[in-house]
The first five atom37 places (N, CA, C, CB, O) and aatype in JSON, in Angstrom:
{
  "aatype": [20, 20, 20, 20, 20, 20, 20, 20, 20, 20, 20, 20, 20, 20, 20, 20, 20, 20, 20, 20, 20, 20, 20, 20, 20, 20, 20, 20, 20, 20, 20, 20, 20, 20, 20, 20, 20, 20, 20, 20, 20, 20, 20, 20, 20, 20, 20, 20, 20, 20, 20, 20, 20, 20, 20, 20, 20, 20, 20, 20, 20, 20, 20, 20, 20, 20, 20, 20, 20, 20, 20, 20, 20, 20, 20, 20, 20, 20, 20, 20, 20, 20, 20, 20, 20, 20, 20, 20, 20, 20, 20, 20, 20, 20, 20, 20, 20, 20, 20, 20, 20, 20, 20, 20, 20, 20, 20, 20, 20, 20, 20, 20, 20, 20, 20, 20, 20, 20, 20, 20, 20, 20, 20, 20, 20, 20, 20, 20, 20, 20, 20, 20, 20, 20, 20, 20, 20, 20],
  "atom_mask": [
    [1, 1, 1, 1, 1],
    [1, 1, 1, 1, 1],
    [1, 1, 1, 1, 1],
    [1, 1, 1, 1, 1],
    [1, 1, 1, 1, 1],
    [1, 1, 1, 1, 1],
    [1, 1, 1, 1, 1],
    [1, 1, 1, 1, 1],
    [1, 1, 1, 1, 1],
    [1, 1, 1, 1, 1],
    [1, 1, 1, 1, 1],
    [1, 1, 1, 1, 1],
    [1, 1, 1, 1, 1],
    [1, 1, 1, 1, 1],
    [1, 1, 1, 1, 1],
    [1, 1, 1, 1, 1],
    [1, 1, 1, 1, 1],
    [1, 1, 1, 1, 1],
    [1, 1, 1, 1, 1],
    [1, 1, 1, 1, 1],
    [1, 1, 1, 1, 1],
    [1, 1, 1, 1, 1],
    [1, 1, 1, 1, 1],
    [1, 1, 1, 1, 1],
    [1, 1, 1, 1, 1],
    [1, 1, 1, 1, 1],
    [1, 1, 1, 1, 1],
    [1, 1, 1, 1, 1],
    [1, 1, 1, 1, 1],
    [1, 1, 1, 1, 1],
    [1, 1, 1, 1, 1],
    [1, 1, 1, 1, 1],
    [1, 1, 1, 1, 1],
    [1, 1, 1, 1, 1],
    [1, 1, 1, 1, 1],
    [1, 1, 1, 1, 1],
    [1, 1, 1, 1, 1],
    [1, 1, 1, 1, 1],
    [1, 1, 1, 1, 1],
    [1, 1, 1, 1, 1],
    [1, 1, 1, 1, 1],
    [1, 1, 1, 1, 1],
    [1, 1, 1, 1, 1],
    [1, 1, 1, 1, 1],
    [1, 1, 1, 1, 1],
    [1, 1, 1, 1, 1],
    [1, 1, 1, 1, 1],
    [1, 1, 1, 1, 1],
    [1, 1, 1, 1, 1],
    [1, 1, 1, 1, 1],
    [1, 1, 1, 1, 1],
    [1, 1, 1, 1, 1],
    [1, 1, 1, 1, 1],
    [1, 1, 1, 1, 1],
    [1, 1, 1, 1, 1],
    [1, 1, 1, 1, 1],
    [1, 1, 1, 1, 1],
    [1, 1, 1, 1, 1],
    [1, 1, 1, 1, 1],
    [1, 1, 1, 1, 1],
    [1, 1, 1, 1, 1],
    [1, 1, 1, 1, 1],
    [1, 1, 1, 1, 1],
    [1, 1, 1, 1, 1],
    [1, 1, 1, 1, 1],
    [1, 1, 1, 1, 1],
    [1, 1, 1, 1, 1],
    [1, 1, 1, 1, 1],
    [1, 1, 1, 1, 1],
    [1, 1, 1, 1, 1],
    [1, 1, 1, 1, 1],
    [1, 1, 1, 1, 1],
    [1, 1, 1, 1, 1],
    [1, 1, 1, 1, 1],
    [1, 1, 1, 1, 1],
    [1, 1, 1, 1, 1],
    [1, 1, 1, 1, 1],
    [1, 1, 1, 1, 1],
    [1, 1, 1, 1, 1],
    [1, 1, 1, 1, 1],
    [1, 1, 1, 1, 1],
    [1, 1, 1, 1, 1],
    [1, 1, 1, 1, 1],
    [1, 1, 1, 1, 1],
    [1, 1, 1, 1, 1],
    [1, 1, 1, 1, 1],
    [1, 1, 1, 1, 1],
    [1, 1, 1, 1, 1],
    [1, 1, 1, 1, 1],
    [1, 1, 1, 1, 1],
    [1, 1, 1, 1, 1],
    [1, 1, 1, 1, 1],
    [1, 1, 1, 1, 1],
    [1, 1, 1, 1, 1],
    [1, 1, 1, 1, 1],
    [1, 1, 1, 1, 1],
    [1, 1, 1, 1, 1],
    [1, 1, 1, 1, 1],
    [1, 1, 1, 1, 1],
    [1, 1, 1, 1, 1],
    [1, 1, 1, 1, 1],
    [1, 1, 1, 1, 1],
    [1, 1, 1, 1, 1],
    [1, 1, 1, 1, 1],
    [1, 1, 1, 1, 1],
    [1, 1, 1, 1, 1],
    [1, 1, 1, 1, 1],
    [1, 1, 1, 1, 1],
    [1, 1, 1, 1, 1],
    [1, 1, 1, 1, 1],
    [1, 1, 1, 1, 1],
    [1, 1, 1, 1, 1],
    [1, 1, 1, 1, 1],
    [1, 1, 1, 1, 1],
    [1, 1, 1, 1, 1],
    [1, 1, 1, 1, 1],
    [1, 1, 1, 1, 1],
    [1, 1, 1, 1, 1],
    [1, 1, 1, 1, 1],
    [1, 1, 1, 1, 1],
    [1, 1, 1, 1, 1],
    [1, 1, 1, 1, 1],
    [1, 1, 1, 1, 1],
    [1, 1, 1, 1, 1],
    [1, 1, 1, 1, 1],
    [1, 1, 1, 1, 1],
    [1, 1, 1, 1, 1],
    [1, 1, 1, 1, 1],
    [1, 1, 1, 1, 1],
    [1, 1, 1, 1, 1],
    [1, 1, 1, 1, 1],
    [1, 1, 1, 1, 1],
    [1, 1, 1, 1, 1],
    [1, 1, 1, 1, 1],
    [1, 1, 1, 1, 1],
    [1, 1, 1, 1, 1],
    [1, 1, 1, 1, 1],
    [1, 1, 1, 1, 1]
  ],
  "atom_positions": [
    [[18.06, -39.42, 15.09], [17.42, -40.65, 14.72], [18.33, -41.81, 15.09], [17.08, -40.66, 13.22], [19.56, -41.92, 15.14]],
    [[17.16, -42.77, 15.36], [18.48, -44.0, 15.73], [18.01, -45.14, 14.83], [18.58, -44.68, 17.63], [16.86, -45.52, 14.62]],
    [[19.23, -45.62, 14.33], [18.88, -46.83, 13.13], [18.61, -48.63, 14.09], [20.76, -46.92, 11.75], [18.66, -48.92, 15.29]],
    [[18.45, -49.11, 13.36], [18.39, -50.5, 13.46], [18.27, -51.61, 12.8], [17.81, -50.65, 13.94], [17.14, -51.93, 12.42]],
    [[19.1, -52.23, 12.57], [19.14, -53.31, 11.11], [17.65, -53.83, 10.41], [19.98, -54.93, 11.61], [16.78, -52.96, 10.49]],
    [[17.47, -54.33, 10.16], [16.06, -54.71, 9.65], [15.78, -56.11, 10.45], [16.0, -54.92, 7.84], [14.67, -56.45, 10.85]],
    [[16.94, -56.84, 10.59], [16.65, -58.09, 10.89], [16.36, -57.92, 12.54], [17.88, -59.14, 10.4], [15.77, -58.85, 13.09]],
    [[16.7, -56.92, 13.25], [16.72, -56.43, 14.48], [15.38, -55.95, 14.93], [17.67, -55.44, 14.55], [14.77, -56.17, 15.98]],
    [[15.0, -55.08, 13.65], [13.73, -54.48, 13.66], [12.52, -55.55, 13.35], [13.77, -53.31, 12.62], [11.46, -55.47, 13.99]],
    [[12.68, -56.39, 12.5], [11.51, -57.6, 12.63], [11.61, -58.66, 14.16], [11.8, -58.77, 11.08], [10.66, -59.37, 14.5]],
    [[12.68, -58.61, 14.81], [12.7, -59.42, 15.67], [11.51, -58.58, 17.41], [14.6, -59.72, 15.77], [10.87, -59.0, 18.37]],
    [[11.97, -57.09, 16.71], [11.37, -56.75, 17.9], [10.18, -56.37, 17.48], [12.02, -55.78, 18.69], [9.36, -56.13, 18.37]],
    [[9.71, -56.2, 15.94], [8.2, -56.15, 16.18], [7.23, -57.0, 15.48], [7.77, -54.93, 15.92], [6.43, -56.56, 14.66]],
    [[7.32, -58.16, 15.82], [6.36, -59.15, 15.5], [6.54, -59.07, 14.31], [5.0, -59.06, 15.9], [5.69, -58.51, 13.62]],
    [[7.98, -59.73, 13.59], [7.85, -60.68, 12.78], [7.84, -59.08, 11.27], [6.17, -61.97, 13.27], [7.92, -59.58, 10.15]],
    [[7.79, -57.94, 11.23], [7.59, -57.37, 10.1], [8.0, -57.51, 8.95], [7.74, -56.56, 10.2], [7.59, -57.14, 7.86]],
    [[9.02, -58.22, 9.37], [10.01, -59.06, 7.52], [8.84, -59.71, 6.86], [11.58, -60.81, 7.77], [8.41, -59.32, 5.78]],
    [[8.3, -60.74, 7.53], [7.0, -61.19, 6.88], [6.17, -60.34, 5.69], [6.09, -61.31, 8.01], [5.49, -60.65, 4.71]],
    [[6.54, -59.28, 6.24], [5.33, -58.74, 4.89], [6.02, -57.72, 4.05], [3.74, -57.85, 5.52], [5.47, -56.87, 3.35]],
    [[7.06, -57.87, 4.17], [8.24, -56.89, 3.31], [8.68, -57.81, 2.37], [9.68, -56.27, 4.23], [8.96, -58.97, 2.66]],
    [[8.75, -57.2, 0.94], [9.25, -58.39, -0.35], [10.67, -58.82, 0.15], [9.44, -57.62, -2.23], [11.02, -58.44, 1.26]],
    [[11.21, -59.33, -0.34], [13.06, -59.45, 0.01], [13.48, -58.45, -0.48], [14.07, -60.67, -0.63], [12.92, -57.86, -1.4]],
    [[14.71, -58.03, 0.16], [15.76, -56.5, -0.26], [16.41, -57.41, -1.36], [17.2, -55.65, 1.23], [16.22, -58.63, -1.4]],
    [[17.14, -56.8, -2.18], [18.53, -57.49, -2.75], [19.66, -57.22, -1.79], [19.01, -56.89, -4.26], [19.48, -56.27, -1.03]],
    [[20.95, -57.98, -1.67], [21.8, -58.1, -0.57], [22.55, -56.51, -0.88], [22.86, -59.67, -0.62], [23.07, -56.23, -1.96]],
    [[22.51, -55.69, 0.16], [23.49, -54.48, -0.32], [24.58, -54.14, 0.28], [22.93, -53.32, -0.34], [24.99, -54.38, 1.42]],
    [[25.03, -53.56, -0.6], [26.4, -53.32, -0.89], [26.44, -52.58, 0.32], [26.87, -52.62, -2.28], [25.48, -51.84, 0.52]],
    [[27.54, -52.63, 1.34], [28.01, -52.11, 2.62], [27.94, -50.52, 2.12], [29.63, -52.75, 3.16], [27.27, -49.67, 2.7]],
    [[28.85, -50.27, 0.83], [29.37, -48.77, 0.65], [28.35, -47.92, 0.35], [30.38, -48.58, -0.44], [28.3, -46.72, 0.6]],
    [[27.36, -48.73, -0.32], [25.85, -48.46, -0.74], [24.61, -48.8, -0.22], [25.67, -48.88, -1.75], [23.71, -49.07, -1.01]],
    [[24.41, -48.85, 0.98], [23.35, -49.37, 1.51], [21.79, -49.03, 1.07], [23.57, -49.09, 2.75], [21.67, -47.98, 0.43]],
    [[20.68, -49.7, 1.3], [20.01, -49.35, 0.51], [18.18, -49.39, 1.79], [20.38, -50.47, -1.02], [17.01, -49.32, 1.43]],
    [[18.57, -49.48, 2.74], [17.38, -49.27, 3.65], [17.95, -48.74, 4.72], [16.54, -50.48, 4.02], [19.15, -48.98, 4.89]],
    [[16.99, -47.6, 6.02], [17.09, -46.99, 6.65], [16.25, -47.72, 7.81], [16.92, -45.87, 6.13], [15.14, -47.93, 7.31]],
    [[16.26, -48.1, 8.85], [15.09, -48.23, 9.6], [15.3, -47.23, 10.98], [14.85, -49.87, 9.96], [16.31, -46.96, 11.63]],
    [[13.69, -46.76, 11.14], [13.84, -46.06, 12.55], [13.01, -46.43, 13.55], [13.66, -44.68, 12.51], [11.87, -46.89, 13.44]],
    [[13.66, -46.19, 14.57], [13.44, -46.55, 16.01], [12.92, -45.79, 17.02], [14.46, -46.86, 16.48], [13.33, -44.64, 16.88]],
    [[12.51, -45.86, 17.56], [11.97, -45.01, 18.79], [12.93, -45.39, 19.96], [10.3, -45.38, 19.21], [13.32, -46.55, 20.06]],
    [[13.21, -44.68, 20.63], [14.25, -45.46, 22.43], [13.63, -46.45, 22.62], [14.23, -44.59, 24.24], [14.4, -47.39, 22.77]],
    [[12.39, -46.79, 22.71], [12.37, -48.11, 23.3], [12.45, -48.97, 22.14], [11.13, -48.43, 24.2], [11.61, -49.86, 22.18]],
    [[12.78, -48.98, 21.69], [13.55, -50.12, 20.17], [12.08, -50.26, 19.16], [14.23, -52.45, 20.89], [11.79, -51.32, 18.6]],
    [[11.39, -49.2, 19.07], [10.03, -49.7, 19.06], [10.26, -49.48, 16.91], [8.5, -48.4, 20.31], [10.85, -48.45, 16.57]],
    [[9.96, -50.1, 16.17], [10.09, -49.68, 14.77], [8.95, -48.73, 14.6], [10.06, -50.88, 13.71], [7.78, -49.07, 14.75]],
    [[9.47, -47.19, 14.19], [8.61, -46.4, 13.47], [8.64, -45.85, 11.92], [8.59, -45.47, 14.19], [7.97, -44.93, 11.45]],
    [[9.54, -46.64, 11.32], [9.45, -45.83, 10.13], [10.62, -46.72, 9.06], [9.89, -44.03, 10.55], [11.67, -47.13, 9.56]],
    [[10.44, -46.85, 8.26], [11.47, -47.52, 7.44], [11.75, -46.65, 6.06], [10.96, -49.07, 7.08], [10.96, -45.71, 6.04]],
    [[12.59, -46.68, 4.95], [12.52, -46.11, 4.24], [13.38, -46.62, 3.14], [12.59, -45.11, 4.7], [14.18, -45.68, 3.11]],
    [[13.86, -47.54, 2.09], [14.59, -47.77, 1.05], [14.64, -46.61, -0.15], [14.11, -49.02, 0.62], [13.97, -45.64, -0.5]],
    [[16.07, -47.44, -0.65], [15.92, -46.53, -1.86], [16.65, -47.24, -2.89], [16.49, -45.03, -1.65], [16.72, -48.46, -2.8]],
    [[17.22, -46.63, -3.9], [18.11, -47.23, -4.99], [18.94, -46.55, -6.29], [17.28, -48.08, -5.55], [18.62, -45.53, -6.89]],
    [[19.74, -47.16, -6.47], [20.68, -46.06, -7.26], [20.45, -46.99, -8.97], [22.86, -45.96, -6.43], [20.7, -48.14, -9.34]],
    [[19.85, -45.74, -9.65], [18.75, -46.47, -10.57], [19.57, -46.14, -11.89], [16.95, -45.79, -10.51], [19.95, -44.97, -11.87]],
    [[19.91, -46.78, -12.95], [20.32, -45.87, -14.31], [19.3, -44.82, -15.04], [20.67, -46.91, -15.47], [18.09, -44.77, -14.82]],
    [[20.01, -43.99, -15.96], [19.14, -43.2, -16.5], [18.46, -44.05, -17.13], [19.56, -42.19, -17.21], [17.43, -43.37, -17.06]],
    [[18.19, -44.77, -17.57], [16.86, -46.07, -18.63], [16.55, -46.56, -17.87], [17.13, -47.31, -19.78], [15.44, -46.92, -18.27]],
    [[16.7, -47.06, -16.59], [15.8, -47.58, -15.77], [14.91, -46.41, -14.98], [16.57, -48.48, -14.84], [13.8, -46.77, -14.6]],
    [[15.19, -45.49, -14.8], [14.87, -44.09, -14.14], [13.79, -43.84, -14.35], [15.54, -42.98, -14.49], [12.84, -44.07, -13.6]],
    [[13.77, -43.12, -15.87], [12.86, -42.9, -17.02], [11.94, -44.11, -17.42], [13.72, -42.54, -18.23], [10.86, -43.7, -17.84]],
    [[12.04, -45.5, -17.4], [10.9, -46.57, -17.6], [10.16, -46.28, -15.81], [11.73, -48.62, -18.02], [9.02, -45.84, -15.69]],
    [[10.69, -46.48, -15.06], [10.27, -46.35, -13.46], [9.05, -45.17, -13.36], [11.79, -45.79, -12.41], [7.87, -45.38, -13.04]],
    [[9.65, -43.94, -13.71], [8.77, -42.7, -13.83], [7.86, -43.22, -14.64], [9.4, -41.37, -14.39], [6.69, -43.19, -14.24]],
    [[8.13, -43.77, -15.88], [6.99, -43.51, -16.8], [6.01, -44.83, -16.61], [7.55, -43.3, -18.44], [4.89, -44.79, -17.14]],
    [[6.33, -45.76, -16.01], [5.2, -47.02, -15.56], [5.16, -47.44, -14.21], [5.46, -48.41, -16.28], [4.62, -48.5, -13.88]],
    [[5.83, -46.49, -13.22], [5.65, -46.95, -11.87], [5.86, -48.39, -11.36], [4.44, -46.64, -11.58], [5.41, -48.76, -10.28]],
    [[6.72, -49.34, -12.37], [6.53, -50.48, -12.08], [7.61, -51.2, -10.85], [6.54, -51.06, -13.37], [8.55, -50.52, -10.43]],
    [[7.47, -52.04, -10.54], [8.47, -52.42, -9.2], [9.98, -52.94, -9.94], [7.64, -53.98, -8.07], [10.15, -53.67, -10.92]],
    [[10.96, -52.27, -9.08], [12.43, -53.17, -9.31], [12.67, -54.34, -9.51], [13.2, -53.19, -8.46], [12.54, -55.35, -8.83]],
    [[13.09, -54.11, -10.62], [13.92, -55.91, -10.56], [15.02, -55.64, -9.59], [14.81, -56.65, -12.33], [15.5, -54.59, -9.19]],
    [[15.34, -57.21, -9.27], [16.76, -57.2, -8.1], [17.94, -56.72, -8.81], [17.27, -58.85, -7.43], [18.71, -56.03, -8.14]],
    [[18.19, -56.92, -9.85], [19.58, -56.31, -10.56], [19.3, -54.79, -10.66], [19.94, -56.99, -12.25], [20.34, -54.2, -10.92]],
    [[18.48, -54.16, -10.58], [18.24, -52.7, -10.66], [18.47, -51.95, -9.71], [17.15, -52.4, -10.92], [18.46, -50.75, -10.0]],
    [[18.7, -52.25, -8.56], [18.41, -51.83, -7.16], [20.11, -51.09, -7.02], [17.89, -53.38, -5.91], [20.58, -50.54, -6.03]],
    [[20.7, -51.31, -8.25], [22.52, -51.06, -7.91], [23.22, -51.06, -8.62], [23.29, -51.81, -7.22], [24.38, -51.46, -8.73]],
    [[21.76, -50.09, -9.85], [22.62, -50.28, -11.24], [23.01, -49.02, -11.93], [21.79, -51.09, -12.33], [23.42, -49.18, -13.08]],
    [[22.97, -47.53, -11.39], [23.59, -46.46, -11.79], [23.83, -45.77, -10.6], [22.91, -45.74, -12.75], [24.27, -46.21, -9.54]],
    [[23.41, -44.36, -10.96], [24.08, -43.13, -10.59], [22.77, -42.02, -9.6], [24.69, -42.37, -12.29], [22.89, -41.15, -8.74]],
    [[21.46, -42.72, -10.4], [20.47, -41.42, -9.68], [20.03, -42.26, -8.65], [19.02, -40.64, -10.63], [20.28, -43.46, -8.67]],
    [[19.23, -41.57, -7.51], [19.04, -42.03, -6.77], [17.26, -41.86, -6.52], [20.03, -41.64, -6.0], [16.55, -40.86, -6.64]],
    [[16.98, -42.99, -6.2], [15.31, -43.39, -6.38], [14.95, -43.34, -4.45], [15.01, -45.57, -7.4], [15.48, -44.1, -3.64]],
    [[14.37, -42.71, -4.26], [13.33, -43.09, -3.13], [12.22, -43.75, -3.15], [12.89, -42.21, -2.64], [11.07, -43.33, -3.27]],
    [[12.74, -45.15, -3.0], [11.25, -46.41, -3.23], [10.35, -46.47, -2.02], [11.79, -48.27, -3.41], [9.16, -46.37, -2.34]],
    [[10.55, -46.61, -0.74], [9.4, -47.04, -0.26], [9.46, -46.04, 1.48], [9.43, -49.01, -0.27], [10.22, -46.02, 2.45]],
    [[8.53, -45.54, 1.19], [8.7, -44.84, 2.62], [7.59, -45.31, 3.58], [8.62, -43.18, 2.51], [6.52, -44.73, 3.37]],
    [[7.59, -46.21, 4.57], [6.81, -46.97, 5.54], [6.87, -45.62, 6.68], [7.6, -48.69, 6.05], [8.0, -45.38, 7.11]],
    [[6.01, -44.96, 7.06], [5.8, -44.32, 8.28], [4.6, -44.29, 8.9], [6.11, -43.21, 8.19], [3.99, -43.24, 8.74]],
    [[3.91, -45.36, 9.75], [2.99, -45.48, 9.9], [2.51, -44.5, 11.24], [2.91, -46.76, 9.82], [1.43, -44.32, 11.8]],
    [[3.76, -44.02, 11.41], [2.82, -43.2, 12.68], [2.98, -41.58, 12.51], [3.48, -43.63, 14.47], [3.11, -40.73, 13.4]],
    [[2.91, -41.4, 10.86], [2.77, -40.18, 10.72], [4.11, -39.14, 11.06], [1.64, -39.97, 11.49], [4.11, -37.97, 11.44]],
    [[5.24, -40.08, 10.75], [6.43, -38.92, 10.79], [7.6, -39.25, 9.12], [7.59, -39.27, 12.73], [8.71, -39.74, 8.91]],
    [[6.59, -38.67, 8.36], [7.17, -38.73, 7.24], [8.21, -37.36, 7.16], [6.05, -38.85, 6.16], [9.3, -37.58, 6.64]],
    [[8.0, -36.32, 7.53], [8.87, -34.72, 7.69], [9.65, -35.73, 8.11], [8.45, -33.14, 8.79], [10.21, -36.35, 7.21]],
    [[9.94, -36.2, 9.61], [10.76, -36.39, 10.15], [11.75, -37.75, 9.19], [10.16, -36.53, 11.52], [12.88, -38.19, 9.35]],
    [[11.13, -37.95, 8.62], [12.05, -39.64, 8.22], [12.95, -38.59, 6.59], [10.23, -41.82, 7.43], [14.05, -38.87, 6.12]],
    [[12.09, -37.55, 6.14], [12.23, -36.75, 4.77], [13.52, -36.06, 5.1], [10.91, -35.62, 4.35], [14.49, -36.17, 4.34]],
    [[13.59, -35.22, 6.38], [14.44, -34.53, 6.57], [16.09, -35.21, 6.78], [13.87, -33.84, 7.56], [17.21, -34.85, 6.43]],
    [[15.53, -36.4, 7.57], [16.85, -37.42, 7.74], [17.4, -37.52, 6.4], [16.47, -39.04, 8.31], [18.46, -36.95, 6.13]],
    [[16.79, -38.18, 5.56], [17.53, -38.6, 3.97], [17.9, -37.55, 3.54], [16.66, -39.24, 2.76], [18.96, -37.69, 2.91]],
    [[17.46, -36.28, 3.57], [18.01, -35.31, 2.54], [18.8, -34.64, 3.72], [16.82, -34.27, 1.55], [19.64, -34.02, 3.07]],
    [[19.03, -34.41, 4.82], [20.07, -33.68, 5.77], [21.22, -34.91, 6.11], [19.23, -33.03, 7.36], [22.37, -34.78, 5.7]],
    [[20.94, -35.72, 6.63], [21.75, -36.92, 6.87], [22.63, -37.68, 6.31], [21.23, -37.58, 7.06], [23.85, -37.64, 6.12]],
    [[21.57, -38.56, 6.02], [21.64, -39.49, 4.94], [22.34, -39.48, 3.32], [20.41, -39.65, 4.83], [23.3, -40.06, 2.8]],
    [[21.41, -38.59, 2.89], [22.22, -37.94, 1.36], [21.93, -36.52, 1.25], [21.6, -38.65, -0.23], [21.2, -36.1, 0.35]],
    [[22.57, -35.62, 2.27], [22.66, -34.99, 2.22], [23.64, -33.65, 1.01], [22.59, -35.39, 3.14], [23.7, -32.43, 1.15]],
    [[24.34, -34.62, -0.18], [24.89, -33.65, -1.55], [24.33, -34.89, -2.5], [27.03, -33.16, -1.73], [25.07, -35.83, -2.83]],
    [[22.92, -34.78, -2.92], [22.42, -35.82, -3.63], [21.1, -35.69, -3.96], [22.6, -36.92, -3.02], [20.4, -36.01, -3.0]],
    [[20.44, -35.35, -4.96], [19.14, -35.06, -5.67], [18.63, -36.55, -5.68], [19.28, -34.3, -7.28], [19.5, -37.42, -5.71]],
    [[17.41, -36.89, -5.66], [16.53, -38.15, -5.45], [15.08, -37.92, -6.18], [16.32, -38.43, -3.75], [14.47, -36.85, -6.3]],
    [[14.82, -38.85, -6.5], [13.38, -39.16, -6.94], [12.4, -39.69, -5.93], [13.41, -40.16, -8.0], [12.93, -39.92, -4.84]],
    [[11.1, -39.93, -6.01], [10.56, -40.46, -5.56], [9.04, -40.78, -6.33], [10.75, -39.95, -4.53], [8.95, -39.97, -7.25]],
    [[8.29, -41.32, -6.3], [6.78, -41.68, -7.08], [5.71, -41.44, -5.91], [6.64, -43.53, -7.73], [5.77, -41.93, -4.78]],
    [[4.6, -40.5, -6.47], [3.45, -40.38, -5.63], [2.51, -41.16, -6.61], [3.0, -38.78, -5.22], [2.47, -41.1, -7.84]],
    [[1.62, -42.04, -5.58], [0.3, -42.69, -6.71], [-0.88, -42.58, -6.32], [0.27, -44.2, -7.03], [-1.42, -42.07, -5.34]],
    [[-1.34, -43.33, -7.54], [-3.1, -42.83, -7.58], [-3.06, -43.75, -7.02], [-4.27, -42.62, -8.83], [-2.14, -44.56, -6.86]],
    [[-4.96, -43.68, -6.36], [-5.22, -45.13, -5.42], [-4.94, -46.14, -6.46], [-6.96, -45.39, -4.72], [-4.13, -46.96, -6.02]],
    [[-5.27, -46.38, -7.59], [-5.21, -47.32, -8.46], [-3.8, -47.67, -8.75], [-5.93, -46.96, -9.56], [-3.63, -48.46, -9.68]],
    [[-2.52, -47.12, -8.0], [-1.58, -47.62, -8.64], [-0.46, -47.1, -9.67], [-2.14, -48.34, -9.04], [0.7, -47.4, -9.94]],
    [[-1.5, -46.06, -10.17], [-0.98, -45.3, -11.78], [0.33, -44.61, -10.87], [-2.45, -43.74, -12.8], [0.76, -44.97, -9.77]],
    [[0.78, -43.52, -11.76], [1.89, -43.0, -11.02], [1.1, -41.41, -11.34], [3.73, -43.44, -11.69], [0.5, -41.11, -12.37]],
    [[1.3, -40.63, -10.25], [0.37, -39.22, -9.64], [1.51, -38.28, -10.39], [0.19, -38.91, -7.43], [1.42, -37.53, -11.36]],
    [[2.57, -38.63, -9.58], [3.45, -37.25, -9.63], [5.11, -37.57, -9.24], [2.75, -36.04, -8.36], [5.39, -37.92, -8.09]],
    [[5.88, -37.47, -10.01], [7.18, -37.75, -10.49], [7.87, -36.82, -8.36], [7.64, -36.59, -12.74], [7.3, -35.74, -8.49]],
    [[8.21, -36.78, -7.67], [8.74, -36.34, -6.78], [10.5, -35.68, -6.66], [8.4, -37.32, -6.08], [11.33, -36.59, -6.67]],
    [[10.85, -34.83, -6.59], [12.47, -34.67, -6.43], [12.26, -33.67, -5.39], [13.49, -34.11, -7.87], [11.45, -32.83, -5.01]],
    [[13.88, -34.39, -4.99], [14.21, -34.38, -3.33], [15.71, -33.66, -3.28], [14.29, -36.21, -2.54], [16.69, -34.34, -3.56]],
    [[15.85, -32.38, -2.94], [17.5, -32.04, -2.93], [17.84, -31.99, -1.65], [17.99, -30.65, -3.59], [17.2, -31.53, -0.7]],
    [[19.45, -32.75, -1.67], [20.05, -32.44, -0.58], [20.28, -30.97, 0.36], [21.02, -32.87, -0.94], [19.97, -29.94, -0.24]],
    [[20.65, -30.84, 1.4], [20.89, -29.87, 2.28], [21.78, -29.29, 2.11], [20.94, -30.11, 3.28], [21.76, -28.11, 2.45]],
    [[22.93, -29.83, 1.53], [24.24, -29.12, 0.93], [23.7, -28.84, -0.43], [25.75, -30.11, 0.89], [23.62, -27.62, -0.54]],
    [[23.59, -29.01, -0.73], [23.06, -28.56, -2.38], [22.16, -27.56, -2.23], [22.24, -29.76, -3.32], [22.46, -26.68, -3.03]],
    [[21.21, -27.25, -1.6], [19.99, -26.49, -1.45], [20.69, -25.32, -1.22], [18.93, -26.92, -0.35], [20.66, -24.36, -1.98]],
    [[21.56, -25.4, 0.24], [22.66, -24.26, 0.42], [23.36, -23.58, -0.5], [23.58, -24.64, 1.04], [23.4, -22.36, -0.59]],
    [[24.06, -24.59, -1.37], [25.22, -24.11, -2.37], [24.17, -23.06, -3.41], [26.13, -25.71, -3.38], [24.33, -21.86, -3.65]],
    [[22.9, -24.15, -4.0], [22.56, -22.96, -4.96], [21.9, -21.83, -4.39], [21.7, -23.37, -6.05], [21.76, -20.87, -5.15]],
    [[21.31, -21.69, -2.82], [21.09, -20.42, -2.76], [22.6, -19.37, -2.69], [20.15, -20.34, -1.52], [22.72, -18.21, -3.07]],
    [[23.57, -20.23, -2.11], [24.48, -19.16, -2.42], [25.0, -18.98, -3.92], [25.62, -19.35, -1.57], [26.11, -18.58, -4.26]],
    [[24.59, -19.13, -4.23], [24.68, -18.87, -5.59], [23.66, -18.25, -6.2], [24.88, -19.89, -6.21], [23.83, -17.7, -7.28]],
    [[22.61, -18.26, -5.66], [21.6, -17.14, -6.24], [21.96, -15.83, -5.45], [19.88, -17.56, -5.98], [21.78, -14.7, -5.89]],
    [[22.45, -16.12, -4.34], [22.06, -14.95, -2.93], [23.05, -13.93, -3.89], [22.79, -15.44, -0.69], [23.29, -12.78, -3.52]]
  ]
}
């Protein structure tokens, strides 16, 4: 996969910042969006996330409601907020975060009803982790 800043990625495709809320500014050590590219610089897929406290975690799960900006970098678990893949390569953007990306790191994520509600609570284990406990079952 090849990344590309965001501000890089709205420049080359008409403007897409436009319809994205604002990020909060992140932390270099902690970054908090992924964007992907096609070779020809083309944006296919974006993906944020956030390192959420346990009380913010647990209100999130239980009302699906959107981040405040101080939340976005305020514990330890890690939230999968928004996965943009419009051309149908969600495997591919899934496998990056949990092999890549955070690869020794369990994640959340929210599936919803059309209405909004929250469907189904999502967890995501890393590739090193997945390994370790099968060796540990094996």
């Amino acid at each position: 996969m090849c990344y590309l800043p965001i501000v890089d990625m709205a420049d080359r495709a008409g403007e897409i910042a436009n319809y994205l809320p604002p990020l909060p500014e992140s932390d270099p050590e902690r970054p908090t969006i992924n964007a992907y590219r096609s070779l020809g610089a083309i944006p296919t897929a974006m993906a944020t996330w956030a390192w959420l406290s346990e009380e913010t975690e647990r209100d999130v799960h239980a009302t699906g409601r959107a981040l405040n900006e101080d939340e976005w970098n305020c514990g330890k678990r890690l939230f999968f907020n928004d996965w943009i893949t419009p051309y149908g390569n969600i495997r591919e953007v899934l496998h990056d975060m949990t092999h890549n990306t955070f690869p020794n790191e369990v994640a959340t994520s929210l599936r919803r009803n059309p209405d909004g509600s929250v469907r189904r609570i999502n967890r995501w284990t890393g590739v090193n982790l997945r390994k370790a406990r099968e060796g540990v079952l094996a």
